[in-house]
Backbone as XML, in Angstrom:
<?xml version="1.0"?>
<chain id="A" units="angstrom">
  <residue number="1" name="UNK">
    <atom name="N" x="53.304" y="-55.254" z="-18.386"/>
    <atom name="CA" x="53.998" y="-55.806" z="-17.248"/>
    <atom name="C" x="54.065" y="-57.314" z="-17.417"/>
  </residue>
  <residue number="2" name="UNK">
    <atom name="N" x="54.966" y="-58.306" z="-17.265"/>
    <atom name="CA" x="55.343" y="-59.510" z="-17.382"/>
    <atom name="C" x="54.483" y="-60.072" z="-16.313"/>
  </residue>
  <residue number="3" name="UNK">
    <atom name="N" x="54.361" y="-61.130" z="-16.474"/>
    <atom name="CA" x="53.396" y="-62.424" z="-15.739"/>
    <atom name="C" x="54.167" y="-62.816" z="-14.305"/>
  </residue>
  <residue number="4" name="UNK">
    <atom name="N" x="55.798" y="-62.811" z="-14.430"/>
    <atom name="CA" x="56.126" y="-62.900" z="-13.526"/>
    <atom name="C" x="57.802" y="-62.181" z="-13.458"/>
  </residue>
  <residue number="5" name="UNK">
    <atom name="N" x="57.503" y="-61.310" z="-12.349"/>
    <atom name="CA" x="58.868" y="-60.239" z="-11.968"/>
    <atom name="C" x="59.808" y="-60.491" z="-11.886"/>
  </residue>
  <residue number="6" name="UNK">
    <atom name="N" x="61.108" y="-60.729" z="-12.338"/>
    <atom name="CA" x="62.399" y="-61.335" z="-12.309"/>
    <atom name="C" x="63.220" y="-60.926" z="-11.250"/>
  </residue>
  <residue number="7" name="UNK">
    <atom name="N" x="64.023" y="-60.979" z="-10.818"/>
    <atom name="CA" x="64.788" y="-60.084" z="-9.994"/>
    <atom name="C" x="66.061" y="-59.737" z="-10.724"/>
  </residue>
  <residue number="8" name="UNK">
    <atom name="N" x="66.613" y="-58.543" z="-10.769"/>
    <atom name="CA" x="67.901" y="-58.054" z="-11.318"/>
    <atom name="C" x="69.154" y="-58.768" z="-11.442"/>
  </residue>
  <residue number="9" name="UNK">
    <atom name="N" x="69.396" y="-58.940" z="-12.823"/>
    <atom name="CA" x="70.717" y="-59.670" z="-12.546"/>
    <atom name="C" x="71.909" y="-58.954" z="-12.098"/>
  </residue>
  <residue number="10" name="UNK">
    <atom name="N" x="72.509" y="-59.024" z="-11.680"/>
    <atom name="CA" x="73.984" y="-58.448" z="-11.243"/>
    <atom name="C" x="75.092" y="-59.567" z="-11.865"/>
  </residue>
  <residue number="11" name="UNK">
    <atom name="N" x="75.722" y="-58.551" z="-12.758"/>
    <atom name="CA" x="77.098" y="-59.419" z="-12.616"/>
    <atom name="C" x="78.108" y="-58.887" z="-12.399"/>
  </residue>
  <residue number="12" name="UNK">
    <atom name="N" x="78.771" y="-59.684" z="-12.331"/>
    <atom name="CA" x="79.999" y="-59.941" z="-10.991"/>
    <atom name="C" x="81.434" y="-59.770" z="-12.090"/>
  </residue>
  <residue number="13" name="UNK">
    <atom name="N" x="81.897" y="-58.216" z="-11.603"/>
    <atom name="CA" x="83.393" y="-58.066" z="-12.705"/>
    <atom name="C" x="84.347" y="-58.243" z="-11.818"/>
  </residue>
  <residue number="14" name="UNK">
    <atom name="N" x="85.240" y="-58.778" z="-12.354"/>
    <atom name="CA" x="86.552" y="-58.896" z="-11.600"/>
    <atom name="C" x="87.607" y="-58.242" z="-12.356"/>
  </residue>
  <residue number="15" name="UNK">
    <atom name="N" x="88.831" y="-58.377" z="-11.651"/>
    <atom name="CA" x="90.037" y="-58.127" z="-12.574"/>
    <atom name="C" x="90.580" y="-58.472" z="-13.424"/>
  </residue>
  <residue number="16" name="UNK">
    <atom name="N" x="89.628" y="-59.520" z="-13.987"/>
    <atom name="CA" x="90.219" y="-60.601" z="-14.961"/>
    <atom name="C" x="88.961" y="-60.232" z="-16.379"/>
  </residue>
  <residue number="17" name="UNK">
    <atom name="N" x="88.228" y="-59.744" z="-16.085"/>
    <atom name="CA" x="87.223" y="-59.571" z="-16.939"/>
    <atom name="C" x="87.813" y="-58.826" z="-17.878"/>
  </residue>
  <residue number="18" name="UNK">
    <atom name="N" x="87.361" y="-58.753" z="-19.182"/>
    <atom name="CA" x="87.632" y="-57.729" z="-20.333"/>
    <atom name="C" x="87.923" y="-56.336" z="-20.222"/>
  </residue>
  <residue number="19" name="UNK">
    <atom name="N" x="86.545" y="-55.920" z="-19.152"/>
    <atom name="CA" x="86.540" y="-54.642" z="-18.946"/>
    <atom name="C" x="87.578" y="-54.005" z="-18.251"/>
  </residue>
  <residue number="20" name="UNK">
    <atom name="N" x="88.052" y="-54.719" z="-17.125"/>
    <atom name="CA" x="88.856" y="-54.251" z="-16.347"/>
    <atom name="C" x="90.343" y="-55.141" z="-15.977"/>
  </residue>
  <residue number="21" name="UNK">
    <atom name="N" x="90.926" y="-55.570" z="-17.105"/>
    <atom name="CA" x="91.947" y="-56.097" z="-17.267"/>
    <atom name="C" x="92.898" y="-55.165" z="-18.153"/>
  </residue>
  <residue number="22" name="UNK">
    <atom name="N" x="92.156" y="-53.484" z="-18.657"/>
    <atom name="CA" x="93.457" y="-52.366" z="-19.281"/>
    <atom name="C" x="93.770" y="-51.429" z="-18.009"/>
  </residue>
  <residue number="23" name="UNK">
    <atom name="N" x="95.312" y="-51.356" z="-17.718"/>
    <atom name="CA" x="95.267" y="-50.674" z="-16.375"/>
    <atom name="C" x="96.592" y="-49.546" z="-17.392"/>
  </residue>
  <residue number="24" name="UNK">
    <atom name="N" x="96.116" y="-48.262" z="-17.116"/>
    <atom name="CA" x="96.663" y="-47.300" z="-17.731"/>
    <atom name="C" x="97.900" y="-47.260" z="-17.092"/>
  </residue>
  <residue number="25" name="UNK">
    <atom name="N" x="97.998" y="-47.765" z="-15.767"/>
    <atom name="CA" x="99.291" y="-47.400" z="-15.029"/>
    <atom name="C" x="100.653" y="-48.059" z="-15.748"/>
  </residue>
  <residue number="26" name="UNK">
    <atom name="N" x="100.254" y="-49.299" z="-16.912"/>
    <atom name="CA" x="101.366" y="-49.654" z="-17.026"/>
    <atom name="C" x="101.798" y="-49.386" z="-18.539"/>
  </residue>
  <residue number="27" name="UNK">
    <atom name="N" x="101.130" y="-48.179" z="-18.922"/>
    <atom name="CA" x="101.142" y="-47.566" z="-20.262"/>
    <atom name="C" x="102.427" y="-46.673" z="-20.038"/>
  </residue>
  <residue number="28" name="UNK">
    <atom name="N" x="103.185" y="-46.959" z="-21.157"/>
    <atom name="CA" x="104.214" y="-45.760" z="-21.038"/>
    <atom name="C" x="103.875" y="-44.719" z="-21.657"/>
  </residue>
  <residue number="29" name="UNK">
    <atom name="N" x="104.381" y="-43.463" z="-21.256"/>
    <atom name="CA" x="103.885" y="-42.385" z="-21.929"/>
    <atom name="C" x="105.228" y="-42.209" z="-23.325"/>
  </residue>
  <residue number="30" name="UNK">
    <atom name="N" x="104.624" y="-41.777" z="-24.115"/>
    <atom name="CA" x="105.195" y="-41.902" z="-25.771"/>
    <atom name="C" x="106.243" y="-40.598" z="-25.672"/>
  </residue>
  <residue number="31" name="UNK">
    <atom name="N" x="107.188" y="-40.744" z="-26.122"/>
    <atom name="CA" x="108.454" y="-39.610" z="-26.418"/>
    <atom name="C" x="107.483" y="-38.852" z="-27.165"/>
  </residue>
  <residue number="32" name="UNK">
    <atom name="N" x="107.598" y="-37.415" z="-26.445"/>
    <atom name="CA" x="107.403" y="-35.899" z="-26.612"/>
    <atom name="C" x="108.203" y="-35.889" z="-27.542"/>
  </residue>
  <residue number="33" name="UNK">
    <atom name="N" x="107.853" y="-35.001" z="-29.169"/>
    <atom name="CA" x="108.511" y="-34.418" z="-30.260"/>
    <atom name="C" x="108.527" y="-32.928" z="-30.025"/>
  </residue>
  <residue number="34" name="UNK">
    <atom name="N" x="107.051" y="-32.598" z="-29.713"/>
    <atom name="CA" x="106.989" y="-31.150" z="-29.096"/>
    <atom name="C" x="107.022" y="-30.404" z="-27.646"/>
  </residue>
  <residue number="35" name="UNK">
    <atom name="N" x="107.531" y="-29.635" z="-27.183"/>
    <atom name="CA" x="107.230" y="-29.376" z="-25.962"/>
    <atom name="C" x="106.115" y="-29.284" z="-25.485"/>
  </residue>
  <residue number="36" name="UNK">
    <atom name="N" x="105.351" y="-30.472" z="-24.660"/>
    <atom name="CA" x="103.873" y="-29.783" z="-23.715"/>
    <atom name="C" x="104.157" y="-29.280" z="-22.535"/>
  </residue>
  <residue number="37" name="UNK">
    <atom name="N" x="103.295" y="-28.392" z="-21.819"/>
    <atom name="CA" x="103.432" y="-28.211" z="-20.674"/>
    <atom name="C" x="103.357" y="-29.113" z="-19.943"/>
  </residue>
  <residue number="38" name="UNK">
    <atom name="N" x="103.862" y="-29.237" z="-18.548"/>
    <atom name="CA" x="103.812" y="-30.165" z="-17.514"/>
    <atom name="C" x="102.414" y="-30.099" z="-17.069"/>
  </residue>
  <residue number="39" name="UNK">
    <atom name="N" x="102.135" y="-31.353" z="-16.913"/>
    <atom name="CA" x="100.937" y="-31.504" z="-16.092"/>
    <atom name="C" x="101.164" y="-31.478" z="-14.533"/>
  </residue>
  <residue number="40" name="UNK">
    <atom name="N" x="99.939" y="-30.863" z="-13.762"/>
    <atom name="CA" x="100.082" y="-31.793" z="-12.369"/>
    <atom name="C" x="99.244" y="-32.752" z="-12.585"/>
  </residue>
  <residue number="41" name="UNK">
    <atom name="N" x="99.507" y="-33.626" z="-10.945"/>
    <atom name="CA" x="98.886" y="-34.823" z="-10.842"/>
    <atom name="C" x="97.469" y="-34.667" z="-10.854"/>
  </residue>
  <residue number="42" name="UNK">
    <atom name="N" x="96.810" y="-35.841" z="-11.510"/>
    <atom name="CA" x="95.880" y="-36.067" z="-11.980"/>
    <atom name="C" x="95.092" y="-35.420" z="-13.055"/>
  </residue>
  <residue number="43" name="UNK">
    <atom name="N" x="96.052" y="-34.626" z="-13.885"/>
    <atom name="CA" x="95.793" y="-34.111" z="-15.437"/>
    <atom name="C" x="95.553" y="-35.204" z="-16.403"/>
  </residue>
  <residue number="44" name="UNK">
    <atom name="N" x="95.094" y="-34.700" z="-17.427"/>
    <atom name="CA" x="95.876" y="-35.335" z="-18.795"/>
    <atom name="C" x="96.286" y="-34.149" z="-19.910"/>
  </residue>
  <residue number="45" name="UNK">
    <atom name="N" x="97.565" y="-34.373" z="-20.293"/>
    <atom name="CA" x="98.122" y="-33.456" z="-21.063"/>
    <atom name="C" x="98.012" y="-33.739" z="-22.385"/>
  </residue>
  <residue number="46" name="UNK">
    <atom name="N" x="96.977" y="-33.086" z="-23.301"/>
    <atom name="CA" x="97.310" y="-33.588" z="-24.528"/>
    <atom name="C" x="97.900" y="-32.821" z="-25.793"/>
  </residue>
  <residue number="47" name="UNK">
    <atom name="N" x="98.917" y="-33.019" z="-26.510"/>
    <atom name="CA" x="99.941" y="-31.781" z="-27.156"/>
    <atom name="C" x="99.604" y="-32.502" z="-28.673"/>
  </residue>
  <residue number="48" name="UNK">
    <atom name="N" x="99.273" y="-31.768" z="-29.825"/>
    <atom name="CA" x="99.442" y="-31.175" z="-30.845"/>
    <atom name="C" x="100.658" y="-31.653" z="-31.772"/>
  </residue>
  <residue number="49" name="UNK">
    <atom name="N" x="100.770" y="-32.715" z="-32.594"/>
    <atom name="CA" x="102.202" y="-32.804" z="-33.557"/>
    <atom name="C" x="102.518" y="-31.663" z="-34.057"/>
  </residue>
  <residue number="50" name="UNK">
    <atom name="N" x="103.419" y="-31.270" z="-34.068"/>
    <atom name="CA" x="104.074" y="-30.084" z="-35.106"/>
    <atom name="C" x="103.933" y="-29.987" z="-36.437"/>
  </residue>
  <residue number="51" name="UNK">
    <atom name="N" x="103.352" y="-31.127" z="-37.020"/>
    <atom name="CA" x="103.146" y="-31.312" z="-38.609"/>
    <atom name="C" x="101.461" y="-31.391" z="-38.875"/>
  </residue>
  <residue number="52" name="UNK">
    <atom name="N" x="101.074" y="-30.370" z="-39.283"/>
    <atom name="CA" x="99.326" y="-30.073" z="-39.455"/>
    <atom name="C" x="98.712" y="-30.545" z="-40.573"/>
  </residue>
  <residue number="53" name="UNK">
    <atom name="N" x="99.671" y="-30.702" z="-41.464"/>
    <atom name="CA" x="99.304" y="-31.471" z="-42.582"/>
    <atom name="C" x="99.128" y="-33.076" z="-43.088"/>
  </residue>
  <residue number="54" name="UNK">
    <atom name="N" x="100.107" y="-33.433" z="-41.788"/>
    <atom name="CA" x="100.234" y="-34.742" z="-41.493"/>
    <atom name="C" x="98.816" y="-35.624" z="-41.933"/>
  </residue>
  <residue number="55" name="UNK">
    <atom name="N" x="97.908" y="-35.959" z="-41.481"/>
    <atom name="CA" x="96.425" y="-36.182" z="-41.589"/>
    <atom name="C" x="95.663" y="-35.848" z="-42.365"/>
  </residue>
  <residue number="56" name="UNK">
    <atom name="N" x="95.805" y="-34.456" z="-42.959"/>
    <atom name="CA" x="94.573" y="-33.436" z="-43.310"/>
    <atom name="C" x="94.613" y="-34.117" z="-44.423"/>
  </residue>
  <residue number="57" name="UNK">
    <atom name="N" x="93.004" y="-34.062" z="-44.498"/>
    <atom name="CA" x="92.339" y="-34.411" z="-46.239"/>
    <atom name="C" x="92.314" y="-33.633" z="-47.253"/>
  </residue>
  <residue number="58" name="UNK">
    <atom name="N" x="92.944" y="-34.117" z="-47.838"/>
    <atom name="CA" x="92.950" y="-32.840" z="-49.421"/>
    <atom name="C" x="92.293" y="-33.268" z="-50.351"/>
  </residue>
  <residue number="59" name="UNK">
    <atom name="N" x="91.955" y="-32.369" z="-51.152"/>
    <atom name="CA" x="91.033" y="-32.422" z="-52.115"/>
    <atom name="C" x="91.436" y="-33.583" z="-53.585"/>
  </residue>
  <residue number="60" name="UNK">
    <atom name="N" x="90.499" y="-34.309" z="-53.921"/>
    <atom name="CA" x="90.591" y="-35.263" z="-54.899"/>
    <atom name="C" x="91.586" y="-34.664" z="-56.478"/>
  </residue>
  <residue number="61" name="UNK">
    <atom name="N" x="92.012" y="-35.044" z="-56.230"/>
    <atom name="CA" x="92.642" y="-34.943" z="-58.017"/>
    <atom name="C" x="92.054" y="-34.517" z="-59.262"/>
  </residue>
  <residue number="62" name="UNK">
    <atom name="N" x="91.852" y="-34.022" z="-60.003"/>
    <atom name="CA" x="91.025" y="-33.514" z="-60.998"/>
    <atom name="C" x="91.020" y="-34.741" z="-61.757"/>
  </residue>
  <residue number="63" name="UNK">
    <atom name="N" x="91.848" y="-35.691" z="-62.101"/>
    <atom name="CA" x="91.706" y="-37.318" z="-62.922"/>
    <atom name="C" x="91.018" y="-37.954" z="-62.255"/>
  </residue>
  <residue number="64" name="UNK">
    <atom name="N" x="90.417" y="-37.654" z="-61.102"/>
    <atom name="CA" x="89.867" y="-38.992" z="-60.345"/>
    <atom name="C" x="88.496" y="-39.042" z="-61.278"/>
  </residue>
  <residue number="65" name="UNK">
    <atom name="N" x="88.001" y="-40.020" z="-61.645"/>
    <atom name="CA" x="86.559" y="-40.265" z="-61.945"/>
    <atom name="C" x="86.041" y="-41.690" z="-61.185"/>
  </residue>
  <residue number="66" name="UNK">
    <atom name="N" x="84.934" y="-41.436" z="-60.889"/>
    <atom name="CA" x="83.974" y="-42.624" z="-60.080"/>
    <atom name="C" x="83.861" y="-43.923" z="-60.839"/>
  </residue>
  <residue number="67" name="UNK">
    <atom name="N" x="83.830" y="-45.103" z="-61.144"/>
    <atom name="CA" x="83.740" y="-45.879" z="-61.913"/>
    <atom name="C" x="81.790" y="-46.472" z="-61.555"/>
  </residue>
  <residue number="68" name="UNK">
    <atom name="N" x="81.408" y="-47.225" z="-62.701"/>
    <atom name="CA" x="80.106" y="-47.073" z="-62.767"/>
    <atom name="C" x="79.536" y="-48.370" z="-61.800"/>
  </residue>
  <residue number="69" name="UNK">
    <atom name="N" x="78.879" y="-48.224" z="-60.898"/>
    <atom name="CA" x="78.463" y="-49.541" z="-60.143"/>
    <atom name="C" x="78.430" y="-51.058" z="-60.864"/>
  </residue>
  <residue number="70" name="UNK">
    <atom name="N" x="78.789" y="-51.897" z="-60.553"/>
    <atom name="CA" x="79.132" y="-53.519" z="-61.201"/>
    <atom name="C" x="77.558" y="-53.287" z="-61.498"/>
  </residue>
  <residue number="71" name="UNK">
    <atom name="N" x="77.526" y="-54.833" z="-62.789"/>
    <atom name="CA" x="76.024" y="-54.613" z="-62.934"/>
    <atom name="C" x="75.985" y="-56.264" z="-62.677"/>
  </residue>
  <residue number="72" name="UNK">
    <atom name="N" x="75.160" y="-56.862" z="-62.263"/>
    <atom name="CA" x="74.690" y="-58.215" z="-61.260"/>
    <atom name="C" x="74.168" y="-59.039" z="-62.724"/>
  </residue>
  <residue number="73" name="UNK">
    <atom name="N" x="74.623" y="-59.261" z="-63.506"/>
    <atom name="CA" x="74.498" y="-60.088" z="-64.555"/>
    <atom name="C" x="75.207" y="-61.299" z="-65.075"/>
  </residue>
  <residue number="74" name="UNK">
    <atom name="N" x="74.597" y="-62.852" z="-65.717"/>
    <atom name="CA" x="75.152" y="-63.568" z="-65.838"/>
    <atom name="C" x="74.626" y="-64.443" z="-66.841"/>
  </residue>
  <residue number="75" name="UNK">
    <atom name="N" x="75.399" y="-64.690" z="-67.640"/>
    <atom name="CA" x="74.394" y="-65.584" z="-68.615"/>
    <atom name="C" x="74.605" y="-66.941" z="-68.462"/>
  </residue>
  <residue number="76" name="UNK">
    <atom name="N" x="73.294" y="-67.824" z="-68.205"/>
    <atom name="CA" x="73.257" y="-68.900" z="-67.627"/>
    <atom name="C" x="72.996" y="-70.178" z="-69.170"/>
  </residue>
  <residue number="77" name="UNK">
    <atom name="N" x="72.635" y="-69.333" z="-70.359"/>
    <atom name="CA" x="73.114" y="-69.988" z="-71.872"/>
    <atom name="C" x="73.165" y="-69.311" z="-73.075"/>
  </residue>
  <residue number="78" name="UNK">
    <atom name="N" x="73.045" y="-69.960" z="-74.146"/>
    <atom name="CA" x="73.827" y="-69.137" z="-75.057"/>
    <atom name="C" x="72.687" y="-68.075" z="-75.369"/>
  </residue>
  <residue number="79" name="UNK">
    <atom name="N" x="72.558" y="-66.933" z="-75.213"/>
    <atom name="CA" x="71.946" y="-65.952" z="-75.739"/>
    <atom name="C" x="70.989" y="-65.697" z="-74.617"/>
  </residue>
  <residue number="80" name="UNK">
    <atom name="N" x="71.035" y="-66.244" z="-73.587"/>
    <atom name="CA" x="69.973" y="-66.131" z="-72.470"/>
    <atom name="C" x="70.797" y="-65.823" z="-71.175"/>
  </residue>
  <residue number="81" name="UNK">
    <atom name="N" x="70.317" y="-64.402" z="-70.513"/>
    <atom name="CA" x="71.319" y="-63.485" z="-69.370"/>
    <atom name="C" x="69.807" y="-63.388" z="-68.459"/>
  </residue>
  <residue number="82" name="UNK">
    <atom name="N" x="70.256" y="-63.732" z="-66.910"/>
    <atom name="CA" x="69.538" y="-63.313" z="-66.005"/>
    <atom name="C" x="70.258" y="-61.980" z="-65.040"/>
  </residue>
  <residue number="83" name="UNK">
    <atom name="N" x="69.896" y="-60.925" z="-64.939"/>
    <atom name="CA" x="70.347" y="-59.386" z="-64.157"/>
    <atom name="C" x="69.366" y="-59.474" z="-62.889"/>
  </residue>
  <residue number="84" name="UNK">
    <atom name="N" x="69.766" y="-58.604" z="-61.980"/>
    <atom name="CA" x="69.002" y="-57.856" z="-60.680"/>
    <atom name="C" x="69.724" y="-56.728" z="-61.008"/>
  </residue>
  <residue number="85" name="UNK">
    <atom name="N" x="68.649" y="-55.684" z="-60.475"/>
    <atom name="CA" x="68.719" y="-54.505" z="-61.024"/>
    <atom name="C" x="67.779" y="-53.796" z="-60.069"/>
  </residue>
  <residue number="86" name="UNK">
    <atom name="N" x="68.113" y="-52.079" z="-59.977"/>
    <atom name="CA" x="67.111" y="-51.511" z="-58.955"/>
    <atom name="C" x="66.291" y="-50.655" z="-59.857"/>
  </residue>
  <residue number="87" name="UNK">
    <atom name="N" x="64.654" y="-50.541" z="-59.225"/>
    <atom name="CA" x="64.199" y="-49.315" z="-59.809"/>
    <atom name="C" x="63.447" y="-48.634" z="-59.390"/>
  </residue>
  <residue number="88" name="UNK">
    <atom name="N" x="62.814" y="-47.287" z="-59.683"/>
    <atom name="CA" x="62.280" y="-46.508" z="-59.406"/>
    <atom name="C" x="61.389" y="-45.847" z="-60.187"/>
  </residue>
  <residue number="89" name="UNK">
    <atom name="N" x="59.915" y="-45.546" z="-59.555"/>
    <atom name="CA" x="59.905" y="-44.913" z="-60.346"/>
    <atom name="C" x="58.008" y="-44.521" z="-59.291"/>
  </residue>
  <residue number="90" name="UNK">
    <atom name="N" x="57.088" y="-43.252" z="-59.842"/>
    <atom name="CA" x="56.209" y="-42.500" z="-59.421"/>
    <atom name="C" x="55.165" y="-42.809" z="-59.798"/>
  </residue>
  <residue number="91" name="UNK">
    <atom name="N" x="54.513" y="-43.604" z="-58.431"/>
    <atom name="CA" x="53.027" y="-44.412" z="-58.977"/>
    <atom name="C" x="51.817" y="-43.432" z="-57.951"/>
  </residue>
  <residue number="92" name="UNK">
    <atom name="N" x="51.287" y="-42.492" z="-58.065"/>
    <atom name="CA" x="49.889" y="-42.051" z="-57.754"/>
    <atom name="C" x="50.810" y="-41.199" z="-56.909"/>
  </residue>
  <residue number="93" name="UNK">
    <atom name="N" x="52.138" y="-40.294" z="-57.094"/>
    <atom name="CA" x="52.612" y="-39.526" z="-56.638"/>
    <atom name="C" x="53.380" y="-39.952" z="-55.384"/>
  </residue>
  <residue number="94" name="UNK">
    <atom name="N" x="53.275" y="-41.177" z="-55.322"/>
    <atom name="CA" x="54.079" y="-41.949" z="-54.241"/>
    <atom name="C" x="55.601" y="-42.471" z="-54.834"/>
  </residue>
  <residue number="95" name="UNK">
    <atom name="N" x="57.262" y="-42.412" z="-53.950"/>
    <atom name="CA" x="58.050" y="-42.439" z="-54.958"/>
    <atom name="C" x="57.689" y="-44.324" z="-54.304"/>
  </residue>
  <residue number="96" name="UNK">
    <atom name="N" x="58.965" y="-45.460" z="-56.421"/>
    <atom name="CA" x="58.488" y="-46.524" z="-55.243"/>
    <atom name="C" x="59.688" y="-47.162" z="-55.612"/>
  </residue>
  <residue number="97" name="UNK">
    <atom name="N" x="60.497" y="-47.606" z="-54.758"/>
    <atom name="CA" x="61.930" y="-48.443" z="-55.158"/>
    <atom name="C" x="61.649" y="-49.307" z="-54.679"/>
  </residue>
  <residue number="98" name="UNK">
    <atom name="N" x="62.244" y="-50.479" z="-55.713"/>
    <atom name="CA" x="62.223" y="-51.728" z="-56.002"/>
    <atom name="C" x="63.475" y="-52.396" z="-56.356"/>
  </residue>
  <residue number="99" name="UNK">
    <atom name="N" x="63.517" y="-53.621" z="-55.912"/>
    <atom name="CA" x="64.834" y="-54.482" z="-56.713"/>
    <atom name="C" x="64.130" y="-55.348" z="-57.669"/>
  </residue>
  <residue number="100" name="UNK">
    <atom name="N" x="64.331" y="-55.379" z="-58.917"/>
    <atom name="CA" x="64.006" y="-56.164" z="-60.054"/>
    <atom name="C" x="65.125" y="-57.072" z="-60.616"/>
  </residue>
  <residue number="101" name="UNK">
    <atom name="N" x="64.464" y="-58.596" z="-61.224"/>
    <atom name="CA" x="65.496" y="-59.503" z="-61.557"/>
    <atom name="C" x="64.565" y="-59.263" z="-63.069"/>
  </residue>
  <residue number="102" name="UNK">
    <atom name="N" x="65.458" y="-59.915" z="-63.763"/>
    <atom name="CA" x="64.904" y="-59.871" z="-65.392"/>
    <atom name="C" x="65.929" y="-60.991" z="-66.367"/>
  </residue>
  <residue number="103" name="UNK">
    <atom name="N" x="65.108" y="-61.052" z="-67.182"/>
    <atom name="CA" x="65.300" y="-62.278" z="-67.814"/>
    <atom name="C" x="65.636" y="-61.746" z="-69.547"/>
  </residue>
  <residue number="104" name="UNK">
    <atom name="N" x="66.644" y="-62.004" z="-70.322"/>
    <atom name="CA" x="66.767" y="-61.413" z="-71.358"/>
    <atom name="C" x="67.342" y="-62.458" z="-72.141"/>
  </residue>
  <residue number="105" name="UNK">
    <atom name="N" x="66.251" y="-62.958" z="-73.350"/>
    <atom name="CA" x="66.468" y="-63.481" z="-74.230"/>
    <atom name="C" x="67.177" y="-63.302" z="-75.971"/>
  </residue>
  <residue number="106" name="UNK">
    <atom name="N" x="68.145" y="-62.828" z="-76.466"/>
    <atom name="CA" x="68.521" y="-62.998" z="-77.522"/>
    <atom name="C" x="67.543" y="-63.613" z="-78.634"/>
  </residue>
  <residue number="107" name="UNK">
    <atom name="N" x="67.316" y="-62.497" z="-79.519"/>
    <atom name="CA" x="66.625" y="-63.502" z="-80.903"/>
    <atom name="C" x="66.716" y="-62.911" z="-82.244"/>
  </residue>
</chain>
């Protein structure tokens, strides 16, 4: 419990606020392609495009292949490259990932 009790803030929305400055009333409703049924008042009617395929996800291409993650390497002189790199690996049956930087000298 705090040292000392605050009292509730209230704030104060108006019509001008973010929240309540979208007024549906002045939304037009979008030209029907398909027939929906009529709504009564205070429905919402929601209808179905005629084209089902429109959206749908299809299956990857048999050419697609993944390309191999960038590798974080740069050589800062001649024959000398600094990398970050991740690793893994099973110390006393515990798994243990790590990010490793490394230093690789040419000789």
């Amino acid at each position: 419990m705090p040292a000392i009790d605050a009292p509730p803030v209230q704030i104060e929305r108006t019509a001008t606020t973010p929240e309540n400055a979208f007024d549906l009333a002045a939304v037009k409703p979008a030209e029907r392609g398909a027939p929906c049924g009529a709504g009564s008042a205070g429905e919402i009617v929601v209808c179905a495009a005629n084209d089902r395929e429109k959206y749908r996800a299809h299956p990857l291409p048999d050419t697609f292949h993944e390309d191999a993650p960038p590798i974080a390497e740069k050589e800062v002189a001649p024959g000398v490259k600094v990398d970050v790199h991740t690793d893994g690996r099973q110390i006393g049956g515990v798994p243990s990932n790590r990010v490793m930087a490394g230093v690789r000298i040419a000789f």
